[in-house]
N, C-alpha and C positions, 0 to 999 in steps of 0.2 A: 504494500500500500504506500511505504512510503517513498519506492521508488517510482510508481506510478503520478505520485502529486512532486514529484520532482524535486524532495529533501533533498537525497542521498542520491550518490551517483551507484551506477548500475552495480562497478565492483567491489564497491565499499557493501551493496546488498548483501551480493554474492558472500563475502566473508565473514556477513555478517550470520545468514543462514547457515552458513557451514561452521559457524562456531556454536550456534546453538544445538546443529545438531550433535555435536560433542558434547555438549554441558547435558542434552538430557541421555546420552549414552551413561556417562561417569554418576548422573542422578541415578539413573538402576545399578549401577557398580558399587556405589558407595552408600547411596542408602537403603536401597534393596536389597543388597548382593549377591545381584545377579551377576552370573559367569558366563565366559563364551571361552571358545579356544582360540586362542593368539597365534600359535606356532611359534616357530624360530628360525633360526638362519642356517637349518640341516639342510645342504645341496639338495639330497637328494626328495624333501619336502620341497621345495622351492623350483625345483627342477620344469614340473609342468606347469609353473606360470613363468618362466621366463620364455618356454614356447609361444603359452597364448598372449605376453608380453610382444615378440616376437612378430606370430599373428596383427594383432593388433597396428604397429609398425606398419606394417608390408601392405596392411590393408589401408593405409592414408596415405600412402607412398601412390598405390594401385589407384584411388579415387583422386588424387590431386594432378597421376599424369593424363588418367580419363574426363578428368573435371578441373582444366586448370584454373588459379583463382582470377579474376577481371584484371584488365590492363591498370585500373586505376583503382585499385586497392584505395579504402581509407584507413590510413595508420593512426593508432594513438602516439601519442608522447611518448618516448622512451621508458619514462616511470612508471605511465602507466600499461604500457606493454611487459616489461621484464614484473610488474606487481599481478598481470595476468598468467605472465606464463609460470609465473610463483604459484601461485593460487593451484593451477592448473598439474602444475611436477607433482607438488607435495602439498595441499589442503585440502581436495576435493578427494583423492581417491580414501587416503584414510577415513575420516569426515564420513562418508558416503558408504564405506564397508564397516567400521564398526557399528554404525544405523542398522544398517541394511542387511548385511550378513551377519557381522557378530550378534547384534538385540533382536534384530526382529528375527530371522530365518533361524536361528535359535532356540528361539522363546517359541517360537510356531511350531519345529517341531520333535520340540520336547512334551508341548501338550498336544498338538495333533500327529494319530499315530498313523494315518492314513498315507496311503501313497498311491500317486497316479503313472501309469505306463504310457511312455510316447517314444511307438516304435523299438518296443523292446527294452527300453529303461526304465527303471523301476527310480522315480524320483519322488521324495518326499514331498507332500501337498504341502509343508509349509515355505520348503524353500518356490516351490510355482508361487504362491502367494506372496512369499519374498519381494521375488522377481516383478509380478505385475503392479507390484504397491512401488516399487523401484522407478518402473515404466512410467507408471501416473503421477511419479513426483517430478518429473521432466514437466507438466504442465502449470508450472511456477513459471516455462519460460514462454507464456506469454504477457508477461509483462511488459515484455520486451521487442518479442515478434509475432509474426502471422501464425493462424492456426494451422496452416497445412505444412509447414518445415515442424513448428511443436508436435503434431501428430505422428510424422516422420520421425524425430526424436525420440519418444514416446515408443512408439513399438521398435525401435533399433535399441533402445537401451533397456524395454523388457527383456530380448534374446539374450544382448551381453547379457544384465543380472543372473537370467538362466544359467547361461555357461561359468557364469564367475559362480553362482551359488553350487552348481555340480559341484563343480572344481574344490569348490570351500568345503563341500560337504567330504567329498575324498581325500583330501590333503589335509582339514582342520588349519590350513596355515592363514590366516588373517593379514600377515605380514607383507606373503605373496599376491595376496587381492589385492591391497593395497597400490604395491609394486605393478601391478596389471593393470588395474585401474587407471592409475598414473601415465603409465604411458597413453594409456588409448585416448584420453583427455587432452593432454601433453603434446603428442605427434598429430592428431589431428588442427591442433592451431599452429604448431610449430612448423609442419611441413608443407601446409599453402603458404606460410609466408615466405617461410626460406623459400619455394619456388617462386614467390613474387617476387624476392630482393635480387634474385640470381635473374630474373626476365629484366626486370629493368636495366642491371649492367651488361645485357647484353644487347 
């Protein structure tokens, strides 16, 4: 709301939502004591998310030379670009997987014991539910923008959650969602622009 009546600038929102959602992470931590599994820095724990790391990569790499960005990009200010691409390394994927994976796909299912099969996988209802609450929190970004790029949004980052909540749910490492997240965040604003910077000097 209050980027809509035009207080707060967009990214100062952005940091602003991503810090709450950490405060009410640490509120069920610390006052509830509620637990998730974190992981650690075992390779071989960490191992399949620096594939779907990887993936991820290869897939902004793939859509940036399929989709190059416009001759006349609008840049922010330097401050406010390197405070984007901050945000974007290291605030949103943490932020967004202890939410998301660690409390809620957790807490889901622990109490729901149910599980649905799609195509042979036997995946737990709460991580889907996870994932599609994940999907529907993308529509915060019309604040911002049109409905049909948020709807876009919206079902491409139900699927990731999907594949990042498997992934969580096999591996238990939080650290590596994280680290996955980040990139997919990360490379998709970082590698249209390096393609823009590199179109102009040429």
């Amino acid at each position: 709301m209050a980027l809509r009546a035009g207080w707060i600038a967009g990214l100062l929102a952005e940091y602003i939502a991503h810090a709450w959602m950490a405060a009410i992470v640490l509120g069920w931590v610390l006052v509830l004591g509620r637990r998730f599994p974190i992981g650690g820095f075992d390779r071989r724990q960490l191992r399949p998310w620096y594939v779907l790391a990887l993936v991820f990569l290869l897939s902004s790499i793939g859509e940036t030379v399929g989709s190059p960005p416009a001759r006349s990009l609008h840049l922010p200010t330097v401050p406010t670009l390197a405070a984007q691409l901050v945000f974007l390394a290291f605030v949103v994927g943490p932020t967004e997987e202890l939410l998301f994976r660690g409390l809620i796909q957790t807490s889901l299912n622990a109490s729901i014991r149910a599980s649905v099969s799609i195509r042979g996988w036997r995946l737990g209802l709460g991580t889907v539910i996870a994932a599609l609450l994940f999907g529907l929190f993308h529509l915060v970004n019309l604040g911002y923008q049109g409905l049909g790029v948020t709807l876009e949004q919206v079902f491409f980052a139900a699927v990731i959650g999907l594949v990042i909540g498997v992934l969580y749910d096999r591996t238990r490492n939080l650290i590596g969602a994280s680290l996955a997240h980040g990139v997919a965040d990360f490379s998709a604003r970082a590698i249209p622009l390096l393609a823009y910077l590199i179109a102009q000097r040429v």
